[in-house]
N, C-alpha and C positions, 0 to 999 in steps of 0.2 A: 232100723234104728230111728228112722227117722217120726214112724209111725208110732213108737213107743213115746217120744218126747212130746208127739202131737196130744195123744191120750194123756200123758202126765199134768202137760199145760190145761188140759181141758178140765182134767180132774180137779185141778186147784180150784182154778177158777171157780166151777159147779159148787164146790166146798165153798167157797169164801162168799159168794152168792147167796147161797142159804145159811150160813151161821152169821154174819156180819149185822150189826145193828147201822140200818143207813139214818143220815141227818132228817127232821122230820122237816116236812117243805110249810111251810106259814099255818094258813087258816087248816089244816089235815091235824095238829094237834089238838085243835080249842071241841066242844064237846063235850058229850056225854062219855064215863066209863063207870061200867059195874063192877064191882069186888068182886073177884072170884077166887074160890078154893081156899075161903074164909075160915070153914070148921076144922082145918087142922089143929093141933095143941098148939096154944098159945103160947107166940114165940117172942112176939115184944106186943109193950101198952101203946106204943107208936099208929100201929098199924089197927083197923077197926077186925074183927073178927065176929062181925053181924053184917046183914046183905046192908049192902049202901051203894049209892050213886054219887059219883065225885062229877061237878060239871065244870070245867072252865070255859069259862070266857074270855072273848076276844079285846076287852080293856084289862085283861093283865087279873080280874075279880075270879074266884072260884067261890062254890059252894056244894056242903055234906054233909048228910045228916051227925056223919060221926065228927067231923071236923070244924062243923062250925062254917062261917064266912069268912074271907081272907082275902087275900093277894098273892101270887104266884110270880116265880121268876122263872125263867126257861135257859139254858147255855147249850145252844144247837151245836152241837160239831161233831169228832169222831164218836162223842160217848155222850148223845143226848141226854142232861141231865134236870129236874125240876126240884124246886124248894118252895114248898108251901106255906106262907106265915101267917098264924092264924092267933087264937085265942084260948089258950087253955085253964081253965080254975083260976082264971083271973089274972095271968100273966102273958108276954107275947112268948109265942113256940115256933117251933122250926122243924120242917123237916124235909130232908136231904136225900132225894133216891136220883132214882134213873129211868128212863126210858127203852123199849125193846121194839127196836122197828124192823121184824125181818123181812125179807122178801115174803109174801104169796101168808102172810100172817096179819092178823090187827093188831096194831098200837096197842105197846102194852104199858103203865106205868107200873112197874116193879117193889112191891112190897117186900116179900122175901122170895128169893130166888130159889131155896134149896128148897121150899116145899109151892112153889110152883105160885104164890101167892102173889096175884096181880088187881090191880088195877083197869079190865079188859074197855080199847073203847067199843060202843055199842052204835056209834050215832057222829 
């Protein structure tokens, strides 16, 4: 019985291990990230669906080919989140996703989730 509990306990853990998104630590978020898994069907006008490189920087500045120049906000905790505020058609824009930090994975900034569409960092 007792070796059945051992294995249960270990099994959560090893689960919560690898699906958990952990908080990202300081200077491991700023950098370079590629767009990938861009040519699915276009799901929102939000997201770029041509290759682009998103770079943040470490004063808080990003820049993209699709997005233009901006400024960035970060909210680390359970559910790393970013908000990019940029410039579109001549008015200020927003936008509101999340970050995906698994174990033994790279940083990923989260476009759409359900067709796998990220943000990858490279650098």
């Amino acid at each position: 019985m007792k070796k059945v509990l051992i294995v249960f306990v270990f099994s959560i853990f090893m689960i919560l291990i690898f699906t958990v998104d952990f908080p990202i630590k300081g200077d491991s978020l700023y950098g370079k990230y590629v767009n990938t898994n861009y040519q699915n069907t276009i799901c929102c006008v939000e997201a770029p669906h041509e290759p682009d490189t998103l770079i943040l920087f470490n004063d808080g500045k990003f820049e993209s080919k699709f997005y233009g120049k901006g400024w960035f906000e970060i909210y680390n905790g359970i559910s790393p989140r970013i908000q990019l505020h940029y410039t579109s058609f001549g008015k200020a824009a927003l936008f509101n996703t999340y970050f995906s930090n698994k174990f033994f994975e790279k940083t990923k900034i989260i476009l759409n989730a359900d067709m796998n569409h990220t943000y990858t960092k490279i650098d």
